[in-house]
C-alpha positions, -999 to 999 in steps of 0.1 A, spaced: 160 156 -151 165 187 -127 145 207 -154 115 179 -152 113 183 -114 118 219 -115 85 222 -147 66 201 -127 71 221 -93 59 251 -115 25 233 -110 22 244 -74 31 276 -75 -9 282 -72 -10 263 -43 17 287 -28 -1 311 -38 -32 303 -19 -14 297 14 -9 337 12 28 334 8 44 369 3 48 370 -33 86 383 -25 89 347 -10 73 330 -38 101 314 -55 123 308 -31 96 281 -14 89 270 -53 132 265 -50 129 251 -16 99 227 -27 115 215 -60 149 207 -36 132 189 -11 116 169 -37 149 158 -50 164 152 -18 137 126 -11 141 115 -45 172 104 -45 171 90 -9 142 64 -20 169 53 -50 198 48 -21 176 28 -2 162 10 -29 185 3 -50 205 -20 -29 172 -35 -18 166 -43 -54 207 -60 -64 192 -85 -29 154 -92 -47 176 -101 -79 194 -130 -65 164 -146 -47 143 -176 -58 110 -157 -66 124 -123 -78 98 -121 -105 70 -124 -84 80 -95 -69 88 -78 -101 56 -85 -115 34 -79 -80 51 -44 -78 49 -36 -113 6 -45 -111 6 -24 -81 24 5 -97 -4 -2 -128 -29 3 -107 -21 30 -85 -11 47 -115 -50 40 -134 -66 51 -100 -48 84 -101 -53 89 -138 -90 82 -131 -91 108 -105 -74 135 -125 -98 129 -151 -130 128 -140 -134 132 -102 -138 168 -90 
């Protein structure tokens, strides 16, 4: 998974390189990116893991289940959209 993160980080590097980073410099922000990426990361899954073992033992967990997975759905088509044909 560290490998995935740090391929799709690799992506950016152009967007380093147009903030006029010294190129000396450049992959230790890539590193420094990629890290804080993965810090956040796993934060969201401490927090929300525990959040989701509560959901799972309430009356309407699939509502939930199936409202968050419609809005992932979407917010996923919207930016698949927007990769593909805007700009």
């Amino acid at each position: 998974m560290c490998y995935v993160a740090f391929i799709h980080g690799m992506g950016f590097a152009d967007i380093l390189k147009e903030m006029n980073i010294p190129r000396s410099n450049i992959a230790a922000a890539l590193l420094s990116f990629n890290i804080g990426i993965e810090v956040v990361q796993i934060a969201l899954v401490g927090v929300l893991v525990p959040l989701i073992y509560l959901l799972y033992r309430y009356k309407y967990a699939r509502r939930f289940v199936v409202a968050g997975s419609s809005a992932a759905f979407v917010l996923g088509g919207i930016w698949l959209f927007e990769r593909l044909f805007a700009g």
